[in-house]
C-alpha positions as CSV (number, residue, x, y, z in Angstrom):
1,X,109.9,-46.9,-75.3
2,X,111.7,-49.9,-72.8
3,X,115.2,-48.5,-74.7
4,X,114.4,-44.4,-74.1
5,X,113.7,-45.6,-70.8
6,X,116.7,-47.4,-69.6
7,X,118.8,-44.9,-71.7
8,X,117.4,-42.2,-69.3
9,X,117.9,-44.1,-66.2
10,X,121.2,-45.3,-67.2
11,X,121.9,-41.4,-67.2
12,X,120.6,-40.6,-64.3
13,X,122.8,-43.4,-62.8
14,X,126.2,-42.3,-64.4
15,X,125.5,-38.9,-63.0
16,X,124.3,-39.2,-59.3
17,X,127.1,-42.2,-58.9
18,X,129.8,-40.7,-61.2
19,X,129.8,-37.2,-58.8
20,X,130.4,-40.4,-55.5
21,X,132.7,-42.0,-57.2
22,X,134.5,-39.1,-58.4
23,X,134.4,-37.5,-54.6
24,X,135.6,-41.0,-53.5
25,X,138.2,-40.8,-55.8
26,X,139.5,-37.6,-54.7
27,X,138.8,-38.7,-50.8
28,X,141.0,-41.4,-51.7
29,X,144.1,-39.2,-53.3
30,X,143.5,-37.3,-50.6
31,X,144.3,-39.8,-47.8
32,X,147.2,-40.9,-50.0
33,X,148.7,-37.5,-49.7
34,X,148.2,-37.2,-46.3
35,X,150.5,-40.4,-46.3
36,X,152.8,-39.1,-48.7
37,X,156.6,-40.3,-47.6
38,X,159.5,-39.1,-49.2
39,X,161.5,-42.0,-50.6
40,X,165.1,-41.6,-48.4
41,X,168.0,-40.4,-50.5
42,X,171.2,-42.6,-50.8
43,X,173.1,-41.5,-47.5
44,X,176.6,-42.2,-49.5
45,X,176.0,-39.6,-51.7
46,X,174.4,-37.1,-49.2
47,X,177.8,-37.0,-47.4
48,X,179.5,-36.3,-50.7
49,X,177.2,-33.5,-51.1
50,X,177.8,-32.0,-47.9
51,X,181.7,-32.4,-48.2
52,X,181.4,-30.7,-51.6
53,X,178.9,-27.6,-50.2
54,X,181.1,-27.0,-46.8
55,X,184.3,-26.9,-49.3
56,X,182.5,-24.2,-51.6
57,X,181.4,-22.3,-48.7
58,X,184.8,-22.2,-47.5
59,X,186.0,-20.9,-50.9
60,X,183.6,-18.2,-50.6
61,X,185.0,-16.7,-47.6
62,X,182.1,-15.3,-46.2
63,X,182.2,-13.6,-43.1
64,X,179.8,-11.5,-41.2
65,X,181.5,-11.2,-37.8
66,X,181.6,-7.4,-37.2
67,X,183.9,-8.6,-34.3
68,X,186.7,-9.7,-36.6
69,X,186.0,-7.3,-39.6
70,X,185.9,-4.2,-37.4
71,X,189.6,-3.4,-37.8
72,X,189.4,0.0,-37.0
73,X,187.5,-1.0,-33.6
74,X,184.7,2.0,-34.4
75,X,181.9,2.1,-32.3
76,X,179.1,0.7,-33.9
77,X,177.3,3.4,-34.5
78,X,179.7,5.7,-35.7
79,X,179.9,7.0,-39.3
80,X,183.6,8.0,-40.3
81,X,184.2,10.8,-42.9
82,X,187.2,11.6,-44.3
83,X,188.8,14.8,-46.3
84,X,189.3,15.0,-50.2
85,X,193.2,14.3,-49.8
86,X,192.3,10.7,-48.4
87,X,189.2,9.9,-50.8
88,X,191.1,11.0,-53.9
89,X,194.1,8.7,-53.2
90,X,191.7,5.8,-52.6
91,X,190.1,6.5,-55.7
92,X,193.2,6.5,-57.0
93,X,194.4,3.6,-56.0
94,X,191.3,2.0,-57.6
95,X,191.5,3.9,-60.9
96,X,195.0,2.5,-61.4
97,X,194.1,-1.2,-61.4
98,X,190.4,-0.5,-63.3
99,X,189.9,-0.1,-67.2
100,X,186.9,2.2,-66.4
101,X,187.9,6.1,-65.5
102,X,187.2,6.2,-61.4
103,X,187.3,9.8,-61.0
104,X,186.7,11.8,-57.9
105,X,184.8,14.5,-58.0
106,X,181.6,16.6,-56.7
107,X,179.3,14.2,-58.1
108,X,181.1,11.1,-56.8
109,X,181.4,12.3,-53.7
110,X,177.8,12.6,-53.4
111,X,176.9,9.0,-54.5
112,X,179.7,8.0,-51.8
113,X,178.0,9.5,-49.5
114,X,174.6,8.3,-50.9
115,X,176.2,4.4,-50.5
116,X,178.3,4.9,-47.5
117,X,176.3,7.4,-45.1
118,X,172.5,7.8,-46.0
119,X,171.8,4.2,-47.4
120,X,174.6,2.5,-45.2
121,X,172.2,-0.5,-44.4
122,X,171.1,-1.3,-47.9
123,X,175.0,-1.0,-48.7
124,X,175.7,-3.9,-46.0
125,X,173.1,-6.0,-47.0
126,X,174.3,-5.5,-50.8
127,X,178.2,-6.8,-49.1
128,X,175.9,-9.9,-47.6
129,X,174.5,-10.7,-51.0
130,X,178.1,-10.7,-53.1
131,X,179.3,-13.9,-51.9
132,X,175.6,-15.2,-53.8
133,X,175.7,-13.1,-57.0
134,X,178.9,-12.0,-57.9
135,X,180.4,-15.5,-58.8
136,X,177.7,-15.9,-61.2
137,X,178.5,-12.2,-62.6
138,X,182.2,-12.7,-63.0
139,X,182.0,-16.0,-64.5
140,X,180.3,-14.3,-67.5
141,X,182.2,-10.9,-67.3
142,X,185.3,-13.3,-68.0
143,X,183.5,-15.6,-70.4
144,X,183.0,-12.3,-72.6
145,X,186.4,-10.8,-71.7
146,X,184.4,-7.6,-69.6
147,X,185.8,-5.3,-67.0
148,X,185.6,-7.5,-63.8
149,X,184.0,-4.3,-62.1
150,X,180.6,-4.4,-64.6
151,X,179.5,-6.5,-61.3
152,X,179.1,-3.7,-59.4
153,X,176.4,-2.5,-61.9
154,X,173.5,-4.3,-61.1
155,X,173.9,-3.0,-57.4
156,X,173.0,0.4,-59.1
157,X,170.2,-1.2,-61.0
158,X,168.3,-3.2,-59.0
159,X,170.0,-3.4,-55.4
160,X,170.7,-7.3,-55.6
161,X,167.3,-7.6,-56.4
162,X,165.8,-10.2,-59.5
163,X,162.7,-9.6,-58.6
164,X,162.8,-5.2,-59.0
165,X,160.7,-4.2,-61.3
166,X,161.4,0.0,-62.2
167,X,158.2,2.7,-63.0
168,X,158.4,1.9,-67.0
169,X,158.6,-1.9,-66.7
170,X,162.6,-2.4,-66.5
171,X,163.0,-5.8,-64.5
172,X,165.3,-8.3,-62.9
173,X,168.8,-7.5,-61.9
174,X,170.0,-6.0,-65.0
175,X,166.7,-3.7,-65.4
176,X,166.1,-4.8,-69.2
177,X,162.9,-3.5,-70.7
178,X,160.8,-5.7,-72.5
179,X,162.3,-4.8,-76.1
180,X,165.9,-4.9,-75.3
181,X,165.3,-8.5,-73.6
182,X,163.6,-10.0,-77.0
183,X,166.6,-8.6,-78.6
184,X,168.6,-10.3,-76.3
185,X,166.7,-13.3,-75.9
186,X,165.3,-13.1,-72.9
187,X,161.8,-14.7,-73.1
188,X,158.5,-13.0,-71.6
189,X,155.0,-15.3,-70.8
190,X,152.3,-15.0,-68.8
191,X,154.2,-17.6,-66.7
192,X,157.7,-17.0,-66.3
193,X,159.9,-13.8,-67.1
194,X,163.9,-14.8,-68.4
195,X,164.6,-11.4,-67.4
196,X,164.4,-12.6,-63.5
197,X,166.7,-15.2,-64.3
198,X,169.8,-15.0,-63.0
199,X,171.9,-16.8,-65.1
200,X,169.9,-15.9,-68.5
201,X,169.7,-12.2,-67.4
202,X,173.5,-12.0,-66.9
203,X,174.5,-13.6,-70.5
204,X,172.1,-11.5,-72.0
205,X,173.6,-8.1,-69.9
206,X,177.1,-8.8,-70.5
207,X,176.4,-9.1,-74.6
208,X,174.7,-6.2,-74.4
209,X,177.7,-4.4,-72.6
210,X,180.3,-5.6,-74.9
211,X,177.9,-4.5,-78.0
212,X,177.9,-1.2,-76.6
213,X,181.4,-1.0,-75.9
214,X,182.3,-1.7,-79.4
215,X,179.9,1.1,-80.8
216,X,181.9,3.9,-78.8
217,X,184.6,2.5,-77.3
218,X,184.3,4.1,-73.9
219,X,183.0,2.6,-70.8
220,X,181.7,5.7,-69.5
221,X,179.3,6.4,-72.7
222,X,178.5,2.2,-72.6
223,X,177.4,2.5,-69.3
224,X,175.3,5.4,-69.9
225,X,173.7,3.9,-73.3
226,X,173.1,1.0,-71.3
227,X,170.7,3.4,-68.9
228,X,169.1,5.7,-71.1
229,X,169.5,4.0,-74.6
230,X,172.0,4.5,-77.9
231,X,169.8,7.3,-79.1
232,X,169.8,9.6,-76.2
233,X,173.4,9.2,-75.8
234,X,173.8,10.1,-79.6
235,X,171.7,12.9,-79.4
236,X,173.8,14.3,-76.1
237,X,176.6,13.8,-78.3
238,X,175.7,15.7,-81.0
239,X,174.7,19.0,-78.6
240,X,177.9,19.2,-77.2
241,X,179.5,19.6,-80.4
242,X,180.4,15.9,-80.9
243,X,182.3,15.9,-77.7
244,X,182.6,11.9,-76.5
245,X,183.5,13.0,-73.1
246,X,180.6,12.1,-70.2
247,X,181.3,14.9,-68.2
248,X,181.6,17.3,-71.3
249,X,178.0,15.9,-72.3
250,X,176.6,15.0,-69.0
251,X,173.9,17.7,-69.2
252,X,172.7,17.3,-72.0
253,X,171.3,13.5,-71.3
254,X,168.3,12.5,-69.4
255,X,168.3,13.1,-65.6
256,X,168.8,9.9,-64.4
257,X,171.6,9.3,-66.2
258,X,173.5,12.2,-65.2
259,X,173.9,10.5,-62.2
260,X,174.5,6.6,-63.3
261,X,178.4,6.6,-64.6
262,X,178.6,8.8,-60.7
263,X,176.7,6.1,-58.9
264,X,178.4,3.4,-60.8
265,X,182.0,4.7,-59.8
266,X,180.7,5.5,-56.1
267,X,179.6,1.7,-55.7
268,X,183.1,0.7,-56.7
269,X,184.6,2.8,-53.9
270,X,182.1,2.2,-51.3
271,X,182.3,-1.9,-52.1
272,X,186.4,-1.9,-51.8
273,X,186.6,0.7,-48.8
274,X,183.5,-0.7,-46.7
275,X,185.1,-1.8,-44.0
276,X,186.3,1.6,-43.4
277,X,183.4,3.2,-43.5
278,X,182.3,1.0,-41.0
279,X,180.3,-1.3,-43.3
280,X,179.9,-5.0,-42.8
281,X,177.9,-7.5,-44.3
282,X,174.4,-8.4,-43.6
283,X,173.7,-12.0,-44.0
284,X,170.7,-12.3,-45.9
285,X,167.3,-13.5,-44.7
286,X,167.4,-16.5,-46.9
287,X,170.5,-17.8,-46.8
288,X,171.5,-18.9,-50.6
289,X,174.8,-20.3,-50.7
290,X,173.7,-24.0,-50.5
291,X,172.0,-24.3,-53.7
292,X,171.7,-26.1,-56.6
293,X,169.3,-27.1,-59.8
294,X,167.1,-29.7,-61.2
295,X,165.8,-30.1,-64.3
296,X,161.9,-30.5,-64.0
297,X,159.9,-32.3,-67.2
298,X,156.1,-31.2,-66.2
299,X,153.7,-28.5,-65.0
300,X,154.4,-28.8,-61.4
301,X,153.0,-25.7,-58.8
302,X,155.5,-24.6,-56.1
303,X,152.8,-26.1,-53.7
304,X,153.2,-29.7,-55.3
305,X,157.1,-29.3,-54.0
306,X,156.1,-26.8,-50.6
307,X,154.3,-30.0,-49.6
308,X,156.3,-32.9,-50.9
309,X,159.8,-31.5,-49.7
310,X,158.5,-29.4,-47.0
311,X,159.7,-26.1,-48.0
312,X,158.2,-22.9,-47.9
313,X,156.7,-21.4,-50.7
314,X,158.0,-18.1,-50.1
315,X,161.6,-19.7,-49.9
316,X,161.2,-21.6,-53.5
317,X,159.4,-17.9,-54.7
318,X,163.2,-16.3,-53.8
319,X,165.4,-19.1,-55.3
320,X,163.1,-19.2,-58.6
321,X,162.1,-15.2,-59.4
322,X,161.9,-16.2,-63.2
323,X,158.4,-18.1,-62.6
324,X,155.5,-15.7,-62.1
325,X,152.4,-17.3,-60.7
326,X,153.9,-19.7,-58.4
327,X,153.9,-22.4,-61.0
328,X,156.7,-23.8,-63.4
329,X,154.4,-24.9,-66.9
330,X,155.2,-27.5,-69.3
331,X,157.7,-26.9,-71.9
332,X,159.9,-28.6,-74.9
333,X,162.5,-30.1,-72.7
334,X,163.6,-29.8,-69.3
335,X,163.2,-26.3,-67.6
336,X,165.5,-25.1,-64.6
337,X,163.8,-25.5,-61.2
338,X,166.4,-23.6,-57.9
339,X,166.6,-25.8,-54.7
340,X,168.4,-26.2,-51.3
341,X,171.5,-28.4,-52.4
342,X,170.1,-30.9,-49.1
343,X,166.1,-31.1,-51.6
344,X,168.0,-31.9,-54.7
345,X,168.7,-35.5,-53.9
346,X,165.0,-36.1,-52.5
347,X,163.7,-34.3,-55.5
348,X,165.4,-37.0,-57.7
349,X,164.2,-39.7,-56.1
350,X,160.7,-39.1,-55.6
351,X,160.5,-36.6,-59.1
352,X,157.3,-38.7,-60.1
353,X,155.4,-38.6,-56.8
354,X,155.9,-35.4,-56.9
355,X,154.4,-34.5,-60.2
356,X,151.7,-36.8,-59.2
357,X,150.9,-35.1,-55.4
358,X,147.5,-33.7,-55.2
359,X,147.5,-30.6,-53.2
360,X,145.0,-29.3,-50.8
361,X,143.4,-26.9,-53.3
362,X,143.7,-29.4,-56.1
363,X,141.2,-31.6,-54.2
364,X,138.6,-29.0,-54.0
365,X,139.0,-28.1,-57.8
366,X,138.4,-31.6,-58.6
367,X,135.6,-31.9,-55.8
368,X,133.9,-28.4,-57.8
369,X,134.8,-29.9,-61.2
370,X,132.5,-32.9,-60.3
371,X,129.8,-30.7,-58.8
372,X,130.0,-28.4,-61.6
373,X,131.3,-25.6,-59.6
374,X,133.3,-22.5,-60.2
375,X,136.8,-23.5,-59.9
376,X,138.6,-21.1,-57.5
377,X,142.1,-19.4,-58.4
378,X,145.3,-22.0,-57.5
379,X,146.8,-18.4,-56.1
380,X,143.5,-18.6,-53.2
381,X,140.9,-16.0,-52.8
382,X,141.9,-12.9,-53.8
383,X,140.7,-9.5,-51.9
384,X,138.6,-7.5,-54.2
385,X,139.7,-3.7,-53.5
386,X,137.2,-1.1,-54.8
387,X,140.4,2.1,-55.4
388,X,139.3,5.3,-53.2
389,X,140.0,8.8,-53.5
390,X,143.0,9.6,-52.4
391,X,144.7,5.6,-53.2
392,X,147.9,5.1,-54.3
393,X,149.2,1.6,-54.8
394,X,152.1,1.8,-52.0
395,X,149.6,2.2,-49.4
396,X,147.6,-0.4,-50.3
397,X,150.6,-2.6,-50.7
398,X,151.1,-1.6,-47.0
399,X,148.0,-2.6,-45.7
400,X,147.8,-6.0,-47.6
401,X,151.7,-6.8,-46.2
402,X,152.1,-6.7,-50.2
403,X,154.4,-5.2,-52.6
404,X,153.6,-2.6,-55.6
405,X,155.1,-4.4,-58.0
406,X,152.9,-7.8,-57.0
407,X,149.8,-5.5,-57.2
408,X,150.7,-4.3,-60.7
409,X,151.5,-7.9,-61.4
410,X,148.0,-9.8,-60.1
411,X,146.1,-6.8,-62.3
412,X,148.2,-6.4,-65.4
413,X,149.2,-2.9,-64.4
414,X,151.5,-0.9,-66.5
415,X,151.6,2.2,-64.6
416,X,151.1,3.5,-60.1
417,X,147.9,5.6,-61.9
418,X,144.7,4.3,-60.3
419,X,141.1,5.5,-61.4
420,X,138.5,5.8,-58.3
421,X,136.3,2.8,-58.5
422,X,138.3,0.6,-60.3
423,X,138.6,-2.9,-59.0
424,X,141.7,-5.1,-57.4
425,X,142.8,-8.4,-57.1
426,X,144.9,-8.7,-54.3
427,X,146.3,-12.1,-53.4
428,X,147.1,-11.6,-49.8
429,X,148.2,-13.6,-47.2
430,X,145.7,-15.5,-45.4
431,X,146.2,-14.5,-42.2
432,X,147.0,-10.7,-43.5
433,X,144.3,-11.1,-45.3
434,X,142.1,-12.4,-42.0
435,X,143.6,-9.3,-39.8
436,X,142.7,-6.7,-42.5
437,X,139.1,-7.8,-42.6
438,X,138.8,-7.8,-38.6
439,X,140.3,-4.5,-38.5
440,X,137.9,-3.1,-41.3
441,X,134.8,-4.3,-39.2
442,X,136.0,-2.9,-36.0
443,X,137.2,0.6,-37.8
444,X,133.4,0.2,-39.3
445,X,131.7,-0.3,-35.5
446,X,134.3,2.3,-34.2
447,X,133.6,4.6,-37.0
448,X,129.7,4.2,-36.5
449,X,129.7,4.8,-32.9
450,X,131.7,8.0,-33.4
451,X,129.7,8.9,-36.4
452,X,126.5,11.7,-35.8
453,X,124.3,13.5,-38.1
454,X,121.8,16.9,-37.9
455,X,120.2,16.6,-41.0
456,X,122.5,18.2,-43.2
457,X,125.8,17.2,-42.0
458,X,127.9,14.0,-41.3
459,X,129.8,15.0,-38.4
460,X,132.8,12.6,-37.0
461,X,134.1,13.0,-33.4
462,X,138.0,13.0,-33.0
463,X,139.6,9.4,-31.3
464,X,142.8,9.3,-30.0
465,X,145.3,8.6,-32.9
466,X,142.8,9.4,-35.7
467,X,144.6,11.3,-38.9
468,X,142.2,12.6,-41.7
469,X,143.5,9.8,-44.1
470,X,142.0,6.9,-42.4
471,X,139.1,9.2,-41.9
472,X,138.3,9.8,-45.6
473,X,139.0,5.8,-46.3
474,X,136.0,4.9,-43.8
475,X,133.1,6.7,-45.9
476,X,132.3,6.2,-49.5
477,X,133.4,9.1,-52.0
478,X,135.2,11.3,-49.3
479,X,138.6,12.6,-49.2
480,X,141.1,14.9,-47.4
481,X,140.2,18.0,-49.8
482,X,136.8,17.7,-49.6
483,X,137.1,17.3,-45.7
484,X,139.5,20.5,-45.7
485,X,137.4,22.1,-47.7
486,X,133.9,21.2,-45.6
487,X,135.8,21.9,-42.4
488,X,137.5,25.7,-42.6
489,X,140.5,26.3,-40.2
490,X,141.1,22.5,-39.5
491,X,144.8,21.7,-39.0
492,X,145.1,18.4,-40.7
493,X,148.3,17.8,-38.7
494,X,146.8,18.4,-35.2
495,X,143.7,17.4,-34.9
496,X,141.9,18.1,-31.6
497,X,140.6,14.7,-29.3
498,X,136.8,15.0,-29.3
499,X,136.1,17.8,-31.6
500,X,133.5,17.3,-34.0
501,X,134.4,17.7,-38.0
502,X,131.9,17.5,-41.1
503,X,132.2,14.2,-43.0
504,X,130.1,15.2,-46.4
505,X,126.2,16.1,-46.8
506,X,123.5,14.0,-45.9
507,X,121.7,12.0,-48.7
């Protein structure tokens, strides 16, 4: 009885003291962090390292100043145009010195004016992200002995971006769908995505080019294999009467791809003649010619190094777009971790410490672990988003400061179809996040004031700026239509201040 006793009691002990000892413990990791110092780099080879990055952004040549690269001293607004004699000889000119066939014609012209007129911006930031990308692109281009110009591609596909992510799934800057990237070893997990690599993504792209090259031995029908597939291409093919020409079969393949080879050709033009067409380069937002990598040997979160190296998380999210959830997991061997060329050194010296820093949030999971709590998500709270009539993801994304494709990614979506009622998880930003949920309780108050019943009838009164949208989104189950249909005669676009409209029946 003496032994049940003490056992019970030596229980009770190991649990009411283990949960103080265990919040001690954390209290104490805690002030540790708080303390955390990085050990100083070795100032010897810092200075190397800064000789060696000024010297390769020398070699680069990059140069924004519209000042200097306005040559043709245009105003700054102005958007030049010029007649088929002038565009045909610079196409020309091009052609001669190209292995691909850079014809002018209808269809480029209207991809030139796509790159150089009505998407002029996007084109100039595309010049200010060259200097980053195309190194990287024509280093493999050569290593496969490819057409120097195939780096002009992945403007079409993804704008520059690693991150894009296309309708049926196509991602990273070479667009490669989940299939053709196994095929091409490009490896897919629930934590990181080799088809946002850079440097994997290109390899994998250029062998992919050359194989298609060698089944047809034209760069035109590689290029548009590479878009809509072998199959289509073969098909196209075979209703034109086994004509291998891309114009002669052009309408007979899919409808993007009637206009890929024409956007492909326009993107060479646009990217050799920029300057006059008055296009300059944008220097991008996050400067990414000082950078460099590290080989990392554990699970380490991009808030472990946010904290220890004091850089933004949304900065280490653009130099590594392979990783998906803001972590880098444990693998076989060193995996490949993107850094400011200035981090590297302090990285290496304090690569332990690092692995070792408790974050913020991994206090309170240990604090909940100990208390037998829930655990909460290492992404933060998420919003939960009940989907209303009348949703669509790019609004949503809009009012969450968000994009689509994240959406589709924090839910495992596969396709922009919502169903009414189903449930988000939206990983905003806290302070977005904050602003959203003030704004939702004053719309509510405003909403409630302005809000009026007889008995059978909702009825809403008109504010300055109100649209029937934001309308529908403030009462369960209602949208646009059913308001139209409720309300006869009301002009959706003009809306009168202070009349009174039906929301939906009472009860």
């Amino acid at each position: 009885m003496k032994f049940k006793i003490t056992i019970i009691l030596f229980f009770i002990f190991s649990v009411v003291f283990g949960k103080e000892m265990v919040e001690d413990s954390v209290a104490i990791n805690q002030n540790k962090n708080e303390e955390f110092e990085l050990m100083p780099d070795d100032p010897v080879l810092v200075m190397i390292d800064s000789i060696m990055r000024s010297g390769y952004l020398e070699m680069l040549g990059f140069n924004d100043n519209v000042d200097e690269l306005n040559v043709y001293n245009y105003a700054l607004d102005s958007v030049p145009d010029f007649d088929s004699v002038t565009y045909a000889s610079r196409f020309e000119e091009l052609n001669k010195r190209s292995p691909f066939s850079l014809v002018y014609n209808h269809y480029t012209k209207g991809y030139v004016n796509l790159y150089a007129k009505r998407r002029k911006k996007i084109t100039a930031k595309m010049l200010g992200l060259a200097p980053i990308y195309f190194p990287i692109f024509e280093e493999n281009l050569d290593k496969y002995n490819l057409p120097l110009e195939l780096k002009y591609l992945a403007i079409v596909e993804s704008a520059l971006n690693p991150k894009a992510k296309s309708r049926v799934g196509a991602t990273g800057l070479w667009q490669f769908m989940y299939k053709t990237g196994k095929m091409y070893g490009l490896d897919v997990s629930s934590y990181h995505d080799d088809r946002s690599d850079v440097y994997k993504s290109t390899d994998a792209a250029c062998r992919y080019l050359k194989d298609l090259y060698e089944m047809y031995g034209d760069w035109d029908l590689a290029l548009a294999s590479y878009n809509c597939g072998p199959g289509n291409v073969n098909k196209a093919i075979r209703r034109a009467g086994g004509n291998k020409n891309f114009w002669e079969i052009m309408n007979f393949l899919p409808r993007e791809t009637r206009g890929y080879v024409p956007a492909f050709i326009a993107v060479n033009y646009v990217m050799n003649y920029a300057p006059e067409h008055n296009i300059y380069p944008i220097k991008p937002d996050i400067s990414c010619f000082k950078i460099d990598t590290v080989g990392v040997k554990q699970h380490v979160s991009f808030a472990q190094i946010s904290e220890t190296l004091d850089i933004p998380v949304e900065y280490l999210e653009y130099l590594n777009p392979t990783y998906k959830q803001q972590f880098i997991p444990a693998v076989d061997g060193a995996v490949t971790l993107c850094l400011p060329s200035e981090k590297v050194g302090d990285f290496l010296m304090n690569e332990a410490e690092i692995y070792a820093h408790k974050t913020e949030q991994d206090v309170k999971d240990s604090i909940a672990v100990a208390q037998n709590k829930p655990v909460e998500s290492v992404r933060g709270d998420a919003v939960v988003y009940k989907v209303k009539s009348g949703d669509v993801l790019g609004k949503i994304a809009q009012k969450y400061h968000c994009r689509v494709s994240q959406i589709k990614e924090w839910n495992n979506l596969y396709s922009d179809r919502l169903q009414i009622g189903q449930t988000l998880h939206i990983y905003a930003k806290p302070s977005y996040a904050a602003q959203n949920k003030k704004k939702a309780e004053v719309d509510a108050q405003m909403a409630a004031s302005k809000t009026t019943n007889d008995g059978n009838y909702i009825y809403y009164t008109i504010k300055e700026g109100d649209n029937l949208w934001d309308i529908a989104n403030q009462y369960d189950g209602v949208n646009i239509e059913q308001l139209l249909k409720l309300n006869h005669g009301l002009d959706a676009k003009n809306l009168k201040l202070g009349a009174k409209i039906k929301i939906k029946p009472v009860g």
